[in-house]
C-alpha positions as CSV (number, residue, x, y, z in Angstrom):
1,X,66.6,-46.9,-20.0
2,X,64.8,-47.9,-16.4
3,X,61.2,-48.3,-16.9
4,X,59.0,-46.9,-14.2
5,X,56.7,-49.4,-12.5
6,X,53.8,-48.4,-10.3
7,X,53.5,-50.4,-7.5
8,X,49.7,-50.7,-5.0
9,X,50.1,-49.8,-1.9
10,X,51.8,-51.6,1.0
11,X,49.7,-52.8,3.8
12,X,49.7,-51.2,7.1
13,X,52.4,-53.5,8.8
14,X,54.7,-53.6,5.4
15,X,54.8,-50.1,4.7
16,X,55.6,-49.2,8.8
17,X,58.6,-51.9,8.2
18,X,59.4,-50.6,4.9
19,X,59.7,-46.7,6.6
20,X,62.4,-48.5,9.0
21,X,64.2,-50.2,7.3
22,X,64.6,-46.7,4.9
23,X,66.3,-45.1,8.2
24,X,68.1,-48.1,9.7
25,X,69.9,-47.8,6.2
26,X,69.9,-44.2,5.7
27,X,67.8,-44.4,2.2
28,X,64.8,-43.0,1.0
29,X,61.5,-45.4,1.0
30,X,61.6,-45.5,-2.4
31,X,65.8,-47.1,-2.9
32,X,64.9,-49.3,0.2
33,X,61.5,-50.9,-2.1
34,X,64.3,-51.0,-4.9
35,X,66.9,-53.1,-2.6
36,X,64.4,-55.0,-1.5
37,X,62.9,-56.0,-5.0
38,X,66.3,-56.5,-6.1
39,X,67.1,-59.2,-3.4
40,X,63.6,-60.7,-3.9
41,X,64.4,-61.1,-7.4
42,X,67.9,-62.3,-7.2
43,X,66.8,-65.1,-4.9
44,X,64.7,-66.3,-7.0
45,X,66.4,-66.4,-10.2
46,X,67.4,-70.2,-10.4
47,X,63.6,-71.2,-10.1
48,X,62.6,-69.0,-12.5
49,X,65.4,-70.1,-15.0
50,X,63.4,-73.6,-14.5
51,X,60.2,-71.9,-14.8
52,X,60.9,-70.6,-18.0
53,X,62.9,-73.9,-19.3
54,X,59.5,-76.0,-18.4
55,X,57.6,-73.1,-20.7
56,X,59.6,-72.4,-23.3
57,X,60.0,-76.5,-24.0
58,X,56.0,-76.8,-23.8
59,X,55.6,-74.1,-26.2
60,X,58.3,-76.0,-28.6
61,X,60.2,-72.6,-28.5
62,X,63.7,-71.7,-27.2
63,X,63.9,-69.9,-23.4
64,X,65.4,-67.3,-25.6
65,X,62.4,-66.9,-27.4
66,X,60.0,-67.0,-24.3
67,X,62.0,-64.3,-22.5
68,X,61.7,-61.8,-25.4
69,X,58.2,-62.4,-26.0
70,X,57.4,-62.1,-22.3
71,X,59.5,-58.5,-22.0
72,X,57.8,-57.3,-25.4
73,X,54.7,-58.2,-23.9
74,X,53.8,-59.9,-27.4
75,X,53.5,-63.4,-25.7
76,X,50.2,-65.1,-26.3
77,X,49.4,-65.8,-22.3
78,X,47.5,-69.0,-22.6
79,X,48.0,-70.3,-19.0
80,X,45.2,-71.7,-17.4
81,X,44.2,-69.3,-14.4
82,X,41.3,-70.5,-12.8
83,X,43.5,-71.6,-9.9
84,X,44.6,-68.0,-8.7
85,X,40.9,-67.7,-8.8
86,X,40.0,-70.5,-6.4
């Protein structure tokens, strides 16, 4: 089963690029965001299997572990944001 996410807005520019890339591939808005997402996430993949290594390791738990805690949302989020805050 796909879970439905719900995205904020795009920004002015993002959304107009968004609306032509949609025609220039004959898709809707919506399987465009999808394709795009997709690639996004695909090109990131081997820096987030690092990512989650450097975690899982300083939690003294297996990536296993980390990635099912994470996608139950029963992880204990303990990270230190005050820099995203800065």
């Amino acid at each position: 089963m796909t879970k439905r996410i719900t995205l904020p807005p795009l920004g002015e520019h993002d959304d107009d690029w968004l609306t032509i890339l949609a025609w220039l591939y004959g898709r809707s808005r919506a399987s465009q965001a999808a394709a795009l997402i997709s690639v996004g996430v695909a090109e990131q993949k081997a820096e987030v299997a690092t990512m989650l290594e450097y975690m899982a390791q300083k939690r003294g738990i297996t990536v296993d572990e980390l990635v099912k805690s994470i996608l139950g949302g029963t992880i204990d989020d303990d990270r230190d944001d005050s820099i995203d805050e800065e």
